[in-house]
N, C-alpha and C positions, 0 to 999 in steps of 0.2 A: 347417709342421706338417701341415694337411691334404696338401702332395704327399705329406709322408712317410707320412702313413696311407695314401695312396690304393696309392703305391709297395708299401707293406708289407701291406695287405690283400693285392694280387695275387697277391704271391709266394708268401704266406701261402697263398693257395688253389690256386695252381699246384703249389704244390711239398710239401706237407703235408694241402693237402685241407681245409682248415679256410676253413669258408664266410666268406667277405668280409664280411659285416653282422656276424657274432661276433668276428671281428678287430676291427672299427672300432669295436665297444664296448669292447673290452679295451683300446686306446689310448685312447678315450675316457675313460677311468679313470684310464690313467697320465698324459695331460694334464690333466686338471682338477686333480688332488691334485698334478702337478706345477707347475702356473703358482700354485695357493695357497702349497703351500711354496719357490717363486721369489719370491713378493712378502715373504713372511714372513720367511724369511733373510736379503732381503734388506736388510728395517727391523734383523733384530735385526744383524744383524751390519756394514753400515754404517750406520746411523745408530741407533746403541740407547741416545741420548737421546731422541729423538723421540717413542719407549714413554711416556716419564715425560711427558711434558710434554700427549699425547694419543696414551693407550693405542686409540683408534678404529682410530689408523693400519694400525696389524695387519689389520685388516677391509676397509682401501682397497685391494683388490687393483690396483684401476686405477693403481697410482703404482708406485715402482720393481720393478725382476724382477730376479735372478740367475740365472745358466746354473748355478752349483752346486747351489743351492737347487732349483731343477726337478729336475735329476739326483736329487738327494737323495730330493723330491717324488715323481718314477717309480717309484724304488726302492719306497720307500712306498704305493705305486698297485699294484706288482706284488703286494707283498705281503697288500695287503688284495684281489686280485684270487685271487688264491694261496688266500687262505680262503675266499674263497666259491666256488672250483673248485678243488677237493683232487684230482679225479681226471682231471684234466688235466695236460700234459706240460708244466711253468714252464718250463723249460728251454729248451725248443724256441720258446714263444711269447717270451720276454724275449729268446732269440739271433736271431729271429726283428724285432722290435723294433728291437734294436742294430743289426740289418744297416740298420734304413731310417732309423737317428736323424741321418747325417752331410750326408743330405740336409735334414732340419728345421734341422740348426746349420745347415749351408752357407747357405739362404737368410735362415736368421736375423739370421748376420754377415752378409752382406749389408745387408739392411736397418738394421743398425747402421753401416756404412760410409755408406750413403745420407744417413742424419741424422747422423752423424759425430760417435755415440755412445759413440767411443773413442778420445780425444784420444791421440796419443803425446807425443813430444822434437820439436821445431823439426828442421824438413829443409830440406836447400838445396834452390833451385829448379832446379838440374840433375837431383835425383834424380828416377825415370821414374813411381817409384810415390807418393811424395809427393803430398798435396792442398791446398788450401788452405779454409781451415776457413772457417765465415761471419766470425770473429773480425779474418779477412784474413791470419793467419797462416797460414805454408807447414809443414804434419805429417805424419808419419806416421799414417798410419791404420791402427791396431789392427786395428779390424773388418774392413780391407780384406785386410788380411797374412791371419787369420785366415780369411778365406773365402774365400781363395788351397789356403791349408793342408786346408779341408774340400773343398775341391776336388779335390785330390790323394787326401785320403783315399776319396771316393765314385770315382774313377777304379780306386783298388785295391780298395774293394768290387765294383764291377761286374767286374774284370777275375777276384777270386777266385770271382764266383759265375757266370762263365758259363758257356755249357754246352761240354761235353766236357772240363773239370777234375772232378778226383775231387773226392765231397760230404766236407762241411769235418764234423767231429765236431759235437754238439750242443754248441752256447756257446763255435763257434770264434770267430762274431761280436761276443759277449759281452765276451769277452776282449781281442779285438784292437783295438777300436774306441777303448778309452782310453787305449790304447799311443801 
């Protein structure tokens, strides 16, 4: 998360003008209210017994996160960012954003690859990407495939935003990034 602020502050000021310390607050809003609604969806929607039994849960943000639940959390971040700066360009800052989120996933799956936070199916031990889990079985690793995948995708965000390609419309990043 912080490369991807740091990444997206830059461009931010390189390429729109918009001073680096007012970027990193405006992600700083869309993280906070993102990682609370990643813990939150993540209670209610895998485990929403757990509510009944000790409604606290909701409030431990330190226990599980979802990647949708954040999404959902940003959105919500932008939006209460949205109100308290009406005469600012959302557009620009949220496509702006999206250009630098593939790098927060990217090292994010990573680090779920590392603690082998995304169990697959059993794989033969011939396959090249296969791991083997602490449990001592040989898996596929989810998290690993996946930050294969945001790998690629941060290859064709750098490749659409370098220079001497014509500028992408406002919220071509926006769009493309959940394709």
């Amino acid at each position: 998360v912080i490369i991807a602020i740091i990444l997206g502050s830059g461009r931010a000021e390189k390429k729109y003008g918009i001073h680096a310390e007012r970027y990193q607050d405006f992600c700083l809003i869309l993280v906070f209210v993102g990682f609370i609604f990643a813990h939150v969806f993540s209670v209610l929607w895998y485990e929403p017994m757990t509510v009944l039994e000790d409604p606290l849960v909701l409030v431990k943000i330190w226990g599980g996160i979802s990647s949708y639940g954040g999404l959902l959390g940003g959105i919500i971040g932008l939006y209460i960012w949205h109100r308290r700066n009406p005469d600012e360009d959302t557009l620009l800052w949220a496509d702006n954003a999206a250009w630098s989120l593939p790098f927060a996933w990217f090292f994010g799956r990573v680090w779920c690859s590392l603690v082998h936070d995304h169990p697959g199916v059993s794989a033969s031990e011939s396959w090249p990407l296969a791991f083997q889990f602490p449990d001592g079985t040989i898996r596929h690793d989810l998290g690993f495939y996946e930050a294969i995948w945001w790998a690629v995708i941060i290859m064709a965000v750098l490749i659409w935003d370098r220079k001497g390609t014509p500028d992408k419309p406002k919220g071509f990043y926006l769009a493309s990034i959940p394709i």
